[in-house]
N, C-alpha and C positions, 0 to 999 in steps of 0.2 A: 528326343535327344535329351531332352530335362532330367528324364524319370533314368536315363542309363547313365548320367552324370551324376545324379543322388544317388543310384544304385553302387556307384564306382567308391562312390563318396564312403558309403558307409560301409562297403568291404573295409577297405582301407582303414577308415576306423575301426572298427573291430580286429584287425592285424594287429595295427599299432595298440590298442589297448590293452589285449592279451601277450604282448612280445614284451616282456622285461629285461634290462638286461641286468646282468648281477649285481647287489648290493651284500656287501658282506657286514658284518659288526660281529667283533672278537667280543669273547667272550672270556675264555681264559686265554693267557699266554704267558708263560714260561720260559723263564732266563737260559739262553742258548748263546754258544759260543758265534763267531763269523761265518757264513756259509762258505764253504771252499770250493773247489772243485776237483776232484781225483785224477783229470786229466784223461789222458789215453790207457786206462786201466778196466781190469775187471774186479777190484778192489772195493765195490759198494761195503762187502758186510766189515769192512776194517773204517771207511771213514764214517759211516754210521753210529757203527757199537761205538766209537771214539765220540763220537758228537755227545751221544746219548753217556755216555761215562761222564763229559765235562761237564754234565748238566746236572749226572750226579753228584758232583764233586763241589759243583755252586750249593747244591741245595744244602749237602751237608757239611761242607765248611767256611762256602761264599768264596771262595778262591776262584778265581778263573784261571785256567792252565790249558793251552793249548799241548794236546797231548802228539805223541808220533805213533800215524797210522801205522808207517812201515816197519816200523819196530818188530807190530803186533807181523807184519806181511811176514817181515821174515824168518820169523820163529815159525809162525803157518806154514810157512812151507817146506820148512825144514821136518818138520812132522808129518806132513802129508807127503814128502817124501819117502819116510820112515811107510807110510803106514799101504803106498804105493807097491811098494817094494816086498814088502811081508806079505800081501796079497796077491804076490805075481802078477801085477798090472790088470788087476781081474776087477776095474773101476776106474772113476773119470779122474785125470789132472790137467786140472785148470785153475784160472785164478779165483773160478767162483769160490766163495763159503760163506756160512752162516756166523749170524752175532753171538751163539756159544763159541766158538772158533776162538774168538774172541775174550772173551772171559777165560777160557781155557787156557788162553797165552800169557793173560797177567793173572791167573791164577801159578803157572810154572814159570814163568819169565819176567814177571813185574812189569813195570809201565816204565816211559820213560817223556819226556818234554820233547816237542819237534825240533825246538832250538836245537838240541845237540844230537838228534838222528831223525833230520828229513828223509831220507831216503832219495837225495837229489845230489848228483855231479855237481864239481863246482861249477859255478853259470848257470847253470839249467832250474827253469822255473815252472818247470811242468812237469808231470809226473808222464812218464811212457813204456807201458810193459811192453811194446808189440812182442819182442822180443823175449824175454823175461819167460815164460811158463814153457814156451815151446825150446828153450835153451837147457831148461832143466829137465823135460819130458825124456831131452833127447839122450842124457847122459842116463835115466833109470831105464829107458829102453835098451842101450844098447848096452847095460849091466843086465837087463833078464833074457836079453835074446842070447846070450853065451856067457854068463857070469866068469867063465873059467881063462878066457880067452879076454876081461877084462884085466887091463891091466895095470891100473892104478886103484885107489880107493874108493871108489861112488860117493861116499858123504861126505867124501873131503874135499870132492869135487862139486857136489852141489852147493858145499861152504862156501869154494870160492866163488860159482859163478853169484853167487848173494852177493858175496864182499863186491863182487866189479859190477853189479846194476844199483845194489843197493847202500853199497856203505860197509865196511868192516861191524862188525856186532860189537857194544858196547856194555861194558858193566861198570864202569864208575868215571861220573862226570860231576861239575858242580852247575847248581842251579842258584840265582839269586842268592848268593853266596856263599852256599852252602853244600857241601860234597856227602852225596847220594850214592847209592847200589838202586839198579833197578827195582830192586823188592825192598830197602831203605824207602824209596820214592813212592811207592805204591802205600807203604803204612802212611806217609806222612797226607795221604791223600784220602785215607779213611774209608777208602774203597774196599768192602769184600768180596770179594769172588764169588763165596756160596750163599751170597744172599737174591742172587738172580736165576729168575727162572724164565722160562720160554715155553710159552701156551697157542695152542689152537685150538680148532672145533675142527672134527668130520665125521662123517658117520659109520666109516669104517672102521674105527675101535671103539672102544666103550667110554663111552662120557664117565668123566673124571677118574679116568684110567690115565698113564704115562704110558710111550711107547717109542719106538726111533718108528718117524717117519720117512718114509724111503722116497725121497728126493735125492737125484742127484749130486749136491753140493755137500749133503751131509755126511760128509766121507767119515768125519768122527764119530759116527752114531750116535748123535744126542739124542738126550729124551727131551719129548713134549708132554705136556700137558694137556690133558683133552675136555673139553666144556665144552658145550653147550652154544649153538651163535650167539642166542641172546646172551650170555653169561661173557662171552670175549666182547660183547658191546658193552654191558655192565662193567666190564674189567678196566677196560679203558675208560673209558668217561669218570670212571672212580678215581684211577688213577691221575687222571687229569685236576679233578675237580680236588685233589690235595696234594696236589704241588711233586707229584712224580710224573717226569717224560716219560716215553717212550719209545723204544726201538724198534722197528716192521720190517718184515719182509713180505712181498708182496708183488702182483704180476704188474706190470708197467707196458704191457703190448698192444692192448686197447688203444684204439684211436679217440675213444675221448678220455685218457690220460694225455693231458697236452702240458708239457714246459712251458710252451709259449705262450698257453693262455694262464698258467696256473690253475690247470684246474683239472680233476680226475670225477667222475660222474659215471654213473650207469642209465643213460635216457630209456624210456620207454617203448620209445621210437627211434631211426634213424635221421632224424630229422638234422641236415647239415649245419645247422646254427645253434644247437646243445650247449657248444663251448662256448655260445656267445649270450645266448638267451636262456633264461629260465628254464628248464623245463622238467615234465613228472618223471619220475624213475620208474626202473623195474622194481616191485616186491621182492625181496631175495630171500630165499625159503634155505634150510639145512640143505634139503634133496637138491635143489637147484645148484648150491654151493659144492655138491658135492660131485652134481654131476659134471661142472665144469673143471672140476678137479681132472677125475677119471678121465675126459676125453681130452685134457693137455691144452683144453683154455686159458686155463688157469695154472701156471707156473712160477717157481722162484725166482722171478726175471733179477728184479732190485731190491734190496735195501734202504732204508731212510729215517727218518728221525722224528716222530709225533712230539712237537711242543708248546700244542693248543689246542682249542677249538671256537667255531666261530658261527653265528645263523646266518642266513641268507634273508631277503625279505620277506618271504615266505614261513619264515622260524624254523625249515632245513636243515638237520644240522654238518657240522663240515668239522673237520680237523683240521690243524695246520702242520704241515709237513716238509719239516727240512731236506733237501735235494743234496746232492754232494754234486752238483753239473754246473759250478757257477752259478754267479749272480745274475740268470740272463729270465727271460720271461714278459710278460704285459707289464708285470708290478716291480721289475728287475732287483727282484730282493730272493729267488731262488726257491721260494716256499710255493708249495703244490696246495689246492684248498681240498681238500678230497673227502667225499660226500660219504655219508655212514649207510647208504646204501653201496658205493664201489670199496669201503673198508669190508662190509660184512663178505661181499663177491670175492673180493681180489686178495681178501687178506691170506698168505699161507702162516705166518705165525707173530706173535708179539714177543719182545723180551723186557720182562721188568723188572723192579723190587719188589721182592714178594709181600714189603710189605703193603705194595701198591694194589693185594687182592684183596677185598672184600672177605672180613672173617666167614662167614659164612661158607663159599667158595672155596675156602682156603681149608675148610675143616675138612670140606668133601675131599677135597685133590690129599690130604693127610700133607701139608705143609708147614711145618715148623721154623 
């Protein structure tokens, strides 16, 4: 009985010795506006690219401005109406889209402040599409199922149902006392448009080749940049370690992507206390990255916002990752810690300032 009590003893010990639970220390972190939440929307890649804009816009004037997603929403969709329509419905409308979308919109539309276009009814303090994407689907479908036999306008109709979810469109308001045009408001913000680029790695085109990657949300056909894995880990961490955020797009369907714990991880094993404890990761190779690509592991789920990085006890290193889902979570501050093994798996593309790539990099991609 002695020897199965010492025997019990030192399992036990050996659990508890090897069972950590996480210890993090930031490392870098980077001036980021309030975490928000987008509410009942499919609207990640607007409150993202906006996050990741504001952080621009600290770095390079120290301003803080809380910018309007929906601004950017409804100009997007007014184009991806447009572009619905030219295509014969021969492609996906929804609310998804990308952080070029984005830049796209204040590159033709300018920015504007949320003060003066939330995107919100009066009362209402939550953002909710349910409605929204299927209201305007219905009006470009039933314009290409008989165009002839429509009989009102189509854009004039997608205008208004914008104006009754979103807000009439606006082009000249004052701010902090002073009377703006959307594209007035975007110079005074020092923001350029073609200074952002948007980079991946896979091994289906040619490293440090551009190309439109054919995901569903990228109805616009942006182009990507293509590097290398290690070179979009080198990209980031550079960009990090001299005071330029980041914008991700990236799959979030993983079960250890957890909100609630804050934390996004690739374990080794399935082992059910990952989220809670320490533990080794998979290796993430190109091939492996890529095969999770091709069979739809790996998808453009969400969008978010990189505005750190941090080690674990172990000297692992982690990102810190702004949420656009509330301030809810273990650390109820809305940041995801997420491991540079589930960035290099999960990531489908980053958006930065180009000046945030490495010359070297930069000379290859022919970046000016």
């Amino acid at each position: 009985m002695k020897n199965n009590t010492l025997l019990i003893l030192l399992v036990f010990t050996s659990l508890f010795s090897f069972s950590q639970s996480y210890d993090f220390e930031t490392t870098i972190d980077l001036e980021a506006t309030e975490v928000i939440s987008q509410g009942n929307t499919g609207t990640c890649w607007s409150f993202s690219t906006s996050s990741f804009l504001e952080s621009e816009i600290i770095r390079l004037t120290g301003k803080k401005i809380d910018l309007s997603e929906m601004y950017t929403v409804r100009h997007t969709y007014s184009d991806k109406a447009w572009n619905y329509v030219m295509r014969q419905g021969k492609l996906q409308f929804s609310e998804g889209g990308l952080g070029h979308d984005v830049i796209n919109s204040v590159y033709r539309y300018g920015l504007v402040p949320n003060e003066v276009y939330s995107g919100l009814a009066d009362g209402e303090k939550k953002h909710n599409h349910s409605q929204l994407a299927d209201s305007l689907k219905t009006i470009l479908t039933t314009y290409l199922d008989d165009s002839r036999a429509y009989t009102s306008n189509w854009k004039q109709d997608i205008e208004s149902t914008l104006d009754l979810y979103l807000g009439k469109d606006i082009t000249a308001f004052t701010y902090d006392g002073k009377s703006y045009t959307p594209q007035s408001f975007l110079e005074m913000t020092t923001l350029n448009p073609k200074d952002y680029v948007t980079i991946t790695s896979f091994t289906h085109q040619p490293y440090y080749s551009n190309f439109v990657l054919n995901i569903p949300d990228n109805f616009s056909n942006g182009d990507f940049y293509n590097v290398t894995l290690d070179d979009l880990v080198a990209i980031t961490n550079n960009a990090l370690k001299n005071g330029f955020s980041i914008e991700l797009d990236c799959d979030v369907s993983e079960k250890t992507f957890s909100s609630k714990h804050g934390l996004a991880i690739v374990p080794a094993n399935d082992s059910a206390d990952a989220l809670i404890n320490v533990s080794n990761e998979k290796e993430i190779t190109a091939d492996y990255r890529q095969q999770e690509f091709e069979n739809f592991n790996t998808t453009d789920d969400h969008l978010m916002h990189i505005t750190g990085m941090l080690k674990d006890q172990n000297g692992t290193v982690y990102y810190k990752v702004k949420n656009s889902w509330g301030k809810n979570g273990v650390r109820k501050d809305g940041y995801i810690y997420m491991s540079e093994a589930y960035l290099k798996l999960k990531t489908i593309s980053i958006l930065i300032h180009k000046d945030a790539v490495p010359n070297a990099i930069k000379t290859k991609l022919v970046i000016h």
